[in-house]
VOGU-3710 file (C-alpha; in Angstrom, 3 decimals, decimal comma):
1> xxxxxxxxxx> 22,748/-4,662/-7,475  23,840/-8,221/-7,002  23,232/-9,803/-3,006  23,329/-12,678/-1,216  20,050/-14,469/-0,544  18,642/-13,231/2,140  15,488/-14,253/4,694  12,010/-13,077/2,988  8,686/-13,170/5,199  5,607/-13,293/2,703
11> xxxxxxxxxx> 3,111/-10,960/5,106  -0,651/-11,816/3,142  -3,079/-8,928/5,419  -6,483/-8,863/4,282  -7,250/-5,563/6,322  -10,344/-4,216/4,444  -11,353/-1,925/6,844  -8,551/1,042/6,578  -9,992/1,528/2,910  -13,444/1,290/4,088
21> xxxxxxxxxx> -14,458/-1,955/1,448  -15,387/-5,406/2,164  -14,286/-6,076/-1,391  -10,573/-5,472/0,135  -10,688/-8,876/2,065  -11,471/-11,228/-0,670  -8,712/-8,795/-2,732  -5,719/-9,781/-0,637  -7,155/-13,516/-1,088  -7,253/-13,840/-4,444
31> xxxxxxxxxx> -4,074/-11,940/-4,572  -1,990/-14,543/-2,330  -3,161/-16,948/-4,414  -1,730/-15,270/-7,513  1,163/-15,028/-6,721  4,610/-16,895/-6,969  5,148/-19,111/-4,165  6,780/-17,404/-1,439  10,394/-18,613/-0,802  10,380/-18,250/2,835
41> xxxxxxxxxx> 7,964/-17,838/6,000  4,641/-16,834/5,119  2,424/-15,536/7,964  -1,398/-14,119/7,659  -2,777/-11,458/9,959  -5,586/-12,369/11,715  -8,651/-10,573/9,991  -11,759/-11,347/10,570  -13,920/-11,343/7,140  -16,069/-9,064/6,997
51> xxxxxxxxxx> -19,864/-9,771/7,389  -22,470/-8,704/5,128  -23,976/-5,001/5,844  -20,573/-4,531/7,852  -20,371/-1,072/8,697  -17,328/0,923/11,099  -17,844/3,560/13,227  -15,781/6,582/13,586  -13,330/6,423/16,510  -10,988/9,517/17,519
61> xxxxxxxxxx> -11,788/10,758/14,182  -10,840/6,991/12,018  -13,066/4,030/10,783  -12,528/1,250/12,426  -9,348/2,362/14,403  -9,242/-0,002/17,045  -9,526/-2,677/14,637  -6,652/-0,939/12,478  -4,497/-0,699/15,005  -4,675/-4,236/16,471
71> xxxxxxxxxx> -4,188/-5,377/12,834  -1,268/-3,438/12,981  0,074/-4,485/15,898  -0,471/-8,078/14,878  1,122/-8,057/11,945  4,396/-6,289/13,729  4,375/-9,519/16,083  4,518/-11,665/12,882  7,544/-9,765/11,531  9,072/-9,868/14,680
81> xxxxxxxxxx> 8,531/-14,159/14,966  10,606/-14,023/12,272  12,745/-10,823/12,269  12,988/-11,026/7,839  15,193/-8,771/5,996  12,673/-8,455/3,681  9,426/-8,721/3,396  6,179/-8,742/0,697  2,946/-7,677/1,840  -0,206/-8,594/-0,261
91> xxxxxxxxxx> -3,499/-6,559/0,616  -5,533/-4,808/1,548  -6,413/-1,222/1,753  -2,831/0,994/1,856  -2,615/0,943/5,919  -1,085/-2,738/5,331  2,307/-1,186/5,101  2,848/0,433/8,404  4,086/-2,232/9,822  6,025/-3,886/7,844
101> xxxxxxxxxx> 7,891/-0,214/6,679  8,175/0,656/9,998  10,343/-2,561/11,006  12,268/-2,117/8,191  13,567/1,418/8,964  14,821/-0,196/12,002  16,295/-3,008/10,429  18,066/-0,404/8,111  19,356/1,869/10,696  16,651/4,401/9,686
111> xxxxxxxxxx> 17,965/4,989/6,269  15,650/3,098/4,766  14,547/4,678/1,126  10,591/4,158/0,772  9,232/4,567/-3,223  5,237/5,220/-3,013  4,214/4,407/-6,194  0,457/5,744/-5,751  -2,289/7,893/-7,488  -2,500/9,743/-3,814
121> xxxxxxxxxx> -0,479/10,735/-1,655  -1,776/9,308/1,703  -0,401/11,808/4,119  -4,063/13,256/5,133  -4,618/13,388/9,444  -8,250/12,219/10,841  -8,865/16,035/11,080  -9,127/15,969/7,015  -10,295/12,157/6,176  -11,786/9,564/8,247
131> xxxxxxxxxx> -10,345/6,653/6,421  -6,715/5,341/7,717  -5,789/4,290/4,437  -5,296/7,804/3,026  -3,245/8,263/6,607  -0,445/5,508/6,157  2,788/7,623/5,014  1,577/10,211/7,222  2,426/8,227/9,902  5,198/6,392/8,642
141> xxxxxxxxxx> 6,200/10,100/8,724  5,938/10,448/12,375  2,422/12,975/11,402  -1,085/12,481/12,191  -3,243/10,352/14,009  -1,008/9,565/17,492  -1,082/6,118/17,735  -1,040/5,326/14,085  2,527/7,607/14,233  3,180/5,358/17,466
151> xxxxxxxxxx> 3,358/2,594/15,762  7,033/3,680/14,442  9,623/3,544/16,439  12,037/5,818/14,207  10,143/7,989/11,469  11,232/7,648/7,937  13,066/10,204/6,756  11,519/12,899/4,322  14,453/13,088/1,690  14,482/9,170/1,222
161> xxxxxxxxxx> 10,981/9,138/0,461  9,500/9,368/-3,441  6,460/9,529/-5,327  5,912/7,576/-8,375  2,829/8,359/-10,347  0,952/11,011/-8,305  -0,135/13,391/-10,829  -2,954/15,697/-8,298  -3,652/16,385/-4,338  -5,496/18,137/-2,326
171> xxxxxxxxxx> -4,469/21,546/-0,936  -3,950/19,574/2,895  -1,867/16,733/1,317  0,113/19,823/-0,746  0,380/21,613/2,490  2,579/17,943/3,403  4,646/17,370/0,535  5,660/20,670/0,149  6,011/21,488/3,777  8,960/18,408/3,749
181> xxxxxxxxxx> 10,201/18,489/0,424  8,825/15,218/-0,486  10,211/14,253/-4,011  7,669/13,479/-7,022  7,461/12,034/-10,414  3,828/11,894/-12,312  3,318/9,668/-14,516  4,295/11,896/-17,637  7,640/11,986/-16,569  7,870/8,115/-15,822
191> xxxxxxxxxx> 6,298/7,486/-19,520  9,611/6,598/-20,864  12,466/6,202/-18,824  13,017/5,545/-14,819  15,779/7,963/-14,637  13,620/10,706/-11,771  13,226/8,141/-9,598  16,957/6,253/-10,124  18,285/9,852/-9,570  16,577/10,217/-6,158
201> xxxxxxxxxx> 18,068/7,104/-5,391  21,445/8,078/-6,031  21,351/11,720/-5,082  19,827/10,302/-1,298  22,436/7,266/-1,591  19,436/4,828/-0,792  20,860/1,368/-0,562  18,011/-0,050/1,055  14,467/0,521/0,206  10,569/-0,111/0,046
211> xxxxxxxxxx> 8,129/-0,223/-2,153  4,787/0,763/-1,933  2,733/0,223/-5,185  -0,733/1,091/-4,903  -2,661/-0,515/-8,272  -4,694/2,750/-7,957  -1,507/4,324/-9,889  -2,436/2,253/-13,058  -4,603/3,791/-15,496  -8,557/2,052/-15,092
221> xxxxxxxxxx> -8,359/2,160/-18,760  -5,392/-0,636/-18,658  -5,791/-2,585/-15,753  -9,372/-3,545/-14,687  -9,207/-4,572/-11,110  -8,990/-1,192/-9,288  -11,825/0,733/-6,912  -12,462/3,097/-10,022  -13,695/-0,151/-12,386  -16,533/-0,828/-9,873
231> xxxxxxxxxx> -19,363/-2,047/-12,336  -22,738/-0,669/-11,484  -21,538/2,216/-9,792  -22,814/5,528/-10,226  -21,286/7,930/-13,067  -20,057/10,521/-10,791  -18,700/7,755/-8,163  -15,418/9,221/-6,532  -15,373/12,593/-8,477  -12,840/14,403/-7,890
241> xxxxxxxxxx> -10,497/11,420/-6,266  -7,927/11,206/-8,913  -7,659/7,980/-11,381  -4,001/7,021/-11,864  -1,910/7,009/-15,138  0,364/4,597/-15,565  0,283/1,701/-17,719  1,337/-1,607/-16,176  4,320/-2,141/-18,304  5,596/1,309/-17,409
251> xxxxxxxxxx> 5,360/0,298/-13,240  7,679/-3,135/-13,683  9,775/-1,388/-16,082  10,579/1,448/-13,091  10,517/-1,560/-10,541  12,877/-3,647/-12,548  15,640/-0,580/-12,954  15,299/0,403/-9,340  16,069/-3,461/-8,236  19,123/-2,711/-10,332
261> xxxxxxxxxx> 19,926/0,151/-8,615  19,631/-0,845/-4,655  18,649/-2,855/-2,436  14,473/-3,876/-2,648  13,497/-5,079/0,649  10,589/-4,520/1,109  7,561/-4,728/-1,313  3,764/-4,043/-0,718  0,830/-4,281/-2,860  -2,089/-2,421/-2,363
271> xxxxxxxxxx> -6,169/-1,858/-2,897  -6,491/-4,688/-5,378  -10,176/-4,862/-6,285  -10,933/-7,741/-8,574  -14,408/-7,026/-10,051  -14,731/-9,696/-12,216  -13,666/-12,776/-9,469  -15,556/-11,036/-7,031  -18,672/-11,489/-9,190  -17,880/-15,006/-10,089
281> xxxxxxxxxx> -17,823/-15,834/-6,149  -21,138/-13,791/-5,163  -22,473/-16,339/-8,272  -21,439/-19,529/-6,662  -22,701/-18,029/-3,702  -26,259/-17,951/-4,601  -25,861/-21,470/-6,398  -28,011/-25,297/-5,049  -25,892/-27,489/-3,878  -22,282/-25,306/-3,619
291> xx> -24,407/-23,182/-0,631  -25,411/-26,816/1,732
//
């Protein structure tokens, strides 16, 4: 779809605490830092790095909420400075995108079409999961925790939203998709072609839309920096929590033919955990003369 240029905010959140990891914060770092220079505003939340031995409590059933939610609030006042009609997010645990989906439903007139490209589904309440990253469509759904949901003023609607990759949930998070007819695509059928997903978009006739790409939807076999790569951990760390399935090749292919299809205004990336940098810094850390 050809268009005009149009206003981009670059929105870099290093919220670690909705996922519950330090290893979030220096994530969304390194990933800013990656990445093409931004072509318009960039603004940063305010996060404060996280201290060694960090831990949250559990408030009203959620790590860390109050923190969350003034996160979340802050990074709706830095959309708002600047009032984008698009915007990219780099995080962060998954809660990053509230906000900035949330303003862009209203920008769209509520029609906005939201693509979760995700291993999980991340419609869980605090009643089933204390962490608010597993919460964040949930509420973008106008479900769960109250003043997550709050935080949008119109609730996406459930026929323009899409799953890319999830291949297994949990019988709560089925109770969800079913319960709204939330459309889905494992990874199987997105092997080859982009064609469930670019029919959603034209069955729904989604001109505008946001997308959500969790790297927990790649395959730990293919792309190393995810939570499930975490070296030294345990063998039966996160059993049961499904590993995605997707190679990367197969995620910009679908990204690539649904830019050609509508409108892509909006663009998050998610739960970036890179292992190897991460050990390179902790290094340097520990190193005469680099530590004063």
């Amino acid at each position: 779809m050809s268009i005009g240029r149009r206003a981009t905010l670059r929105l870099n959140m290093p919220q670690w605490q909705g996922g519950n990891r330090h290893e979030y914060y220096f994530g969304s770092t390194l990933l800013a830092w990656l990445a093409p220079p931004a072509v318009g505003p960039v603004e940063t939340v305010p996060v404060p790095e996280p201290e060694p031995g960090e831990t949250l409590e559990i408030e009203n059933g959620i790590l860390g909420r109050a923190a969350l939610l003034r996160q979340a609030r802050a990074a709706r006042e830095a959309i708002e400075r600047h009032r984008p009609d698009r915007i990219v997010t780099l995080g962060g645990d998954c809660l990053i995108d509230l906000a900035p989906i949330a303003y862009l439903n209203g920008r769209y007139g509520g029609n906005l079409g939201v693509l979760w490209v995700d291993a999980h589904p991340d419609v869980l309440t605090p009643k089933d999961f204390a962490q608010g990253n597993a919460q964040v469509l949930g509420a973008l759904l106008g479900r769960g925790d109250p003043e997550l949901a709050a935080e949008v003023d119109a609730p996406v609607k459930a026929s323009h939203v899409m799953y890319a990759g999830l291949d297994a949930w949990t019988p709560a998070e089925g109770e969800v998709i079913t319960g709204l007819g939330l459309r889905c695509a494992g990874a199987a059928m997105l092997a080859e072609t982009s064609f469930p997903v670019l029919d959603w978009i034209a069955d729904e006739g989604i001109v505008h839309l946001a997308v959500h790409f969790d790297v927990d939807v790649l395959d730990p076999t293919t792309f190393g920096p995810v939570l499930f790569n975490e070296p030294g951990a345990p063998a039966d760390a996160l059993a049961g929590v499904p590993r995605g399935r997707m190679a990367p090749g197969q995620v910009v292919r679908l990204l690539q033919d649904v830019a050609g299809a509508c409108d892509v205004v909006g663009l998050a990336i998610a739960e970036y955990m890179p292992w190897e940098a991460i050990a390179t810094r902790d290094l340097l850390r520990r190193l005469p003369l680099l530590t004063g």
